[in-house]
C-alpha positions, 0 to 999 in steps of 0.5 A: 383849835390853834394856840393864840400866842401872846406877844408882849411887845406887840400888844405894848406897841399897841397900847402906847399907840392907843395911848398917844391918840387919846393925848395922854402921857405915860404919867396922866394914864399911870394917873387915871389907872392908879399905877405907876408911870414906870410900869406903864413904861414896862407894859408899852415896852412889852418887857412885862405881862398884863393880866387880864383885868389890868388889859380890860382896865386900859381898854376901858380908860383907852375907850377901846376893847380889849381885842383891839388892844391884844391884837385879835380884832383890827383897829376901828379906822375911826377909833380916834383921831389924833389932832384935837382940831380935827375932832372938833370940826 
């Protein structure tokens, strides 16, 4: 079986993308997760590692799986829409 390697920024990139489909700013999701903006900041910039419970927190919050957000699954084409109005009708 081939290691999987683990990119950083990737899965930042991901999170940050997640994050802004669901409306949320770095300080409302530091908020919800009971952490500090900065290190939301750091996740997304990939320039720290999550463990693996803080990656099911986030999934969990972000309303997303966990592989979504590692990049071992492809994100549901439906998985949130950005606009507000677009949700609504």
């Amino acid at each position: 079986m081939p290691a999987v390697l683990v990119d950083e920024k990737a899965i930042g990139r991901r999170l940050r993308e997640f994050r802004e489909r669901r409306n949320l700013t770095q300080v409302k999701l530091a908020e919800r997760l009971g952490l500090d903006q900065t290190l939301i900041s750091a996740y997304e910039r990939g320039a720290i590692r999550m463990h693996a419970a803080l990656v099911a927190t986030f999934a969990k919050v972000l309303n997303a799986s966990a592989d979504e957000l590692l990049g071992l699954e492809k994100v549901k084409q439906n998985a949130v829409t950005k606009s507000r109005g677009l949700r609504a009708r």
